[in-house]
N, C-alpha and C positions, 0 to 999 in steps of 0.2 A: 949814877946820874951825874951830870956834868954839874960845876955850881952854877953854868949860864943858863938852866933849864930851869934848875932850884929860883934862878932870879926871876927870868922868864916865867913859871908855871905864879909865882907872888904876884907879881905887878899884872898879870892878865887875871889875878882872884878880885887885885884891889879896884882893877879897872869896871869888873863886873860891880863890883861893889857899888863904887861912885858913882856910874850912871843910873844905876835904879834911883840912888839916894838924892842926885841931883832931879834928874825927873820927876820924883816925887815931890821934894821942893817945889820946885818951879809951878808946877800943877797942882799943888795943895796950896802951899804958901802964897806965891807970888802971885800965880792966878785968882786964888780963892775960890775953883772950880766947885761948883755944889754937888754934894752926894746924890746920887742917882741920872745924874743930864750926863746926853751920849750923844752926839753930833757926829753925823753920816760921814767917813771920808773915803771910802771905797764903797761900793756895792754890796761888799762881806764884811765890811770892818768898820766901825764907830769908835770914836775918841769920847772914853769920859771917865766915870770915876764911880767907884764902889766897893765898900770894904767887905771883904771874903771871910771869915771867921775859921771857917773848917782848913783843913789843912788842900792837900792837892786838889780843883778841880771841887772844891767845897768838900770836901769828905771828912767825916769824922768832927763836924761843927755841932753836933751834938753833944759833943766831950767836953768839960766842962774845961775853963783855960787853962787850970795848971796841969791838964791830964796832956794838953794838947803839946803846951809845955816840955812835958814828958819827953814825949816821941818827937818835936824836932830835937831836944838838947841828946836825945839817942841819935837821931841820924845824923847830926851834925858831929858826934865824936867818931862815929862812925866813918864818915867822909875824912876826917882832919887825921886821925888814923893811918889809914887806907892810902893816903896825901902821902906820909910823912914816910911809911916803910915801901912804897913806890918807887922803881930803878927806872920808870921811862917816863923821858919827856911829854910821850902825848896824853898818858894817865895823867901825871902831875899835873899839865896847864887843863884836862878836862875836867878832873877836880876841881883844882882851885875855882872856873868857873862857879860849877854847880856852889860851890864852901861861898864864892864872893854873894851869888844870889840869894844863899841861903839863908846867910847872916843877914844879909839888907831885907827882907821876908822877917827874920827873928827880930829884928828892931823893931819892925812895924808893928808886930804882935806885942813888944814890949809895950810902946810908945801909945800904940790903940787898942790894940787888944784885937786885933784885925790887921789881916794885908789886905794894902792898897791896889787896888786893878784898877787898870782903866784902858786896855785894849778889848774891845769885844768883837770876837772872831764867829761871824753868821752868818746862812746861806736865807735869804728870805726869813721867812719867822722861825726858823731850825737853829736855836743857839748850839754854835760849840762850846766856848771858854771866854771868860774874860780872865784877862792875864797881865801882867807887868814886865817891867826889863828884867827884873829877877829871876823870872819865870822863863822868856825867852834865853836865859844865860844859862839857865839850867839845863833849859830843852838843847843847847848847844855845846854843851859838857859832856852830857849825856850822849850825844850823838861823837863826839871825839873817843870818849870810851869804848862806844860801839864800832870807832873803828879800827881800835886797838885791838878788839876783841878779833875782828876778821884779819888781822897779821899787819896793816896798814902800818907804818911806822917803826915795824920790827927790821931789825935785819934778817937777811935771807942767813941760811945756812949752807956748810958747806956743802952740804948734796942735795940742796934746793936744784927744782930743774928754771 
């Protein structure tokens, strides 16, 4: 992998990083947004704020925090890993996303003992997710991976047709 990749795949982790972290600022701190209020700004989607405990999607908030602990500080070595012996650019920067979201997510659990959500994604009274920019940076890591996975970003070969 090129080092403009290695620099490029960084700065788009850190980027991911710093807007969940300014976001949450702004709307924790600066706001003083109260936990639980959610103000309508699409027909599917509400602005507000509420802390998640479990890990993805709520799951696994039955475990107690340092189990939860556990299993991000395993996925996160896992990602940082996977980063590090990575030869292609689109792996590297879909990583670093998910690594930049992940960490900004592990501080919050550090910090609360909870990640902060505060988009909620809903058709009428049928909740999907409430989610954050970490979340969304993940959900967009993950999908650059997926498109690595289908050949996107490879080069062809010489007896490609």
């Amino acid at each position: 992998m090129s080092r403009a990749g290695l620099w490029l795949s960084l700065l788009v982790g850190l980027v991911a990083f710093g807007a969940d972290r300014l976001h949450k600022y702004v709307q924790m701190d600066v706001m003083g947004w109260p936990e639980g209020r959610f103000v309508p700004v699409l027909p599917f989607l509400d602005i507000g704020f509420i802390y998640n405990r479990g890990v993805s999607f709520g799951m696994l908030g039955s475990l107690p925090a340092w189990a939860v602990g556990i299993v991000v500080a395993v996925a996160l070595t896992a990602l940082v890993v996977w980063w590090a012996r990575s030869t292609s650019t689109l792996v590297r920067v879909g990583l670093a996303i998910c690594i930049g979201g992940a960490v900004s997510n592990a501080v919050d659990r550090w910090l609360f003992g909870a990640v902060a959500d505060f988009f909620w994604l809903h058709f009428g009274d049928f909740s999907l997710f409430v989610f954050n920019i970490a979340d969304a940076a993940i959900t967009v890591g993950v999908c650059l991976l997926l498109l690595d996975l289908t050949g996107i970003g490879r080069k062809r070969g010489a007896n490609a047709a």
